[in-house]
Residue, then its C-alpha position, 0 to 999 in steps of 0.5 A: x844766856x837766853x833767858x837773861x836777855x829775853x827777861x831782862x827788868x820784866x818784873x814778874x821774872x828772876x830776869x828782872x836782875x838783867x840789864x842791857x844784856x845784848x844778844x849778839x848771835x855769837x856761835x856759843x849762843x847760836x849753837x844753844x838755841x840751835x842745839x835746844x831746837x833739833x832735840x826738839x825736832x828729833x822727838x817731833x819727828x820720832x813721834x811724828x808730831x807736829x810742832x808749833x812755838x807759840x808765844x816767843x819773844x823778848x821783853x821791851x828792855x833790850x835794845x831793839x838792834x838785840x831782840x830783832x836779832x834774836x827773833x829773826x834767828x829764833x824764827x828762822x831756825x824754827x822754820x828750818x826745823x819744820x816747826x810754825x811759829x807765832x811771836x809774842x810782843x809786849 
């Protein structure tokens, strides 16, 4: 679901199909970035590498109440998992 909200019309992207998807923090969807985001952290721990999310964000189509949803949970759960981040704006 993330890449259908966060490419939504941007053209160069098969998101560009998208429109007024919303992103609500439902659990489905807070369970997926949570889930992508410990397997991540699981390696970079294991590997005793450091991690850092670069260039994160959500194009200008979405509404803003959804994106400033998303970034915040998308930043916050980097941070609980000791990853640094720095987000991307269009």
């Amino acid at each position: 679901m993330t890449h259908p909200f966060t490419h939504q019309q941007a053209p160069w992207s098969r998101g560009r199909i998208h429109k007024d998807v919303h992103w609500t923090a439902s659990a489905e969807d807070a369970k997926a970035v949570e889930d992508d985001f410990a397997r991540v952290a699981a390696w970079s721990r294991k590997n005793r590498r450091l991690l850092y999310l670069g260039e994160f964000g959500v194009y200008q189509a979405a509404d803003m109440p959804s994106r400033v949803r998303w970034t915040a949970f998308v930043d916050r759960t980097a941070e609980r998992q000791g990853m640094s981040w720095a987000y991307w704006g269009f």
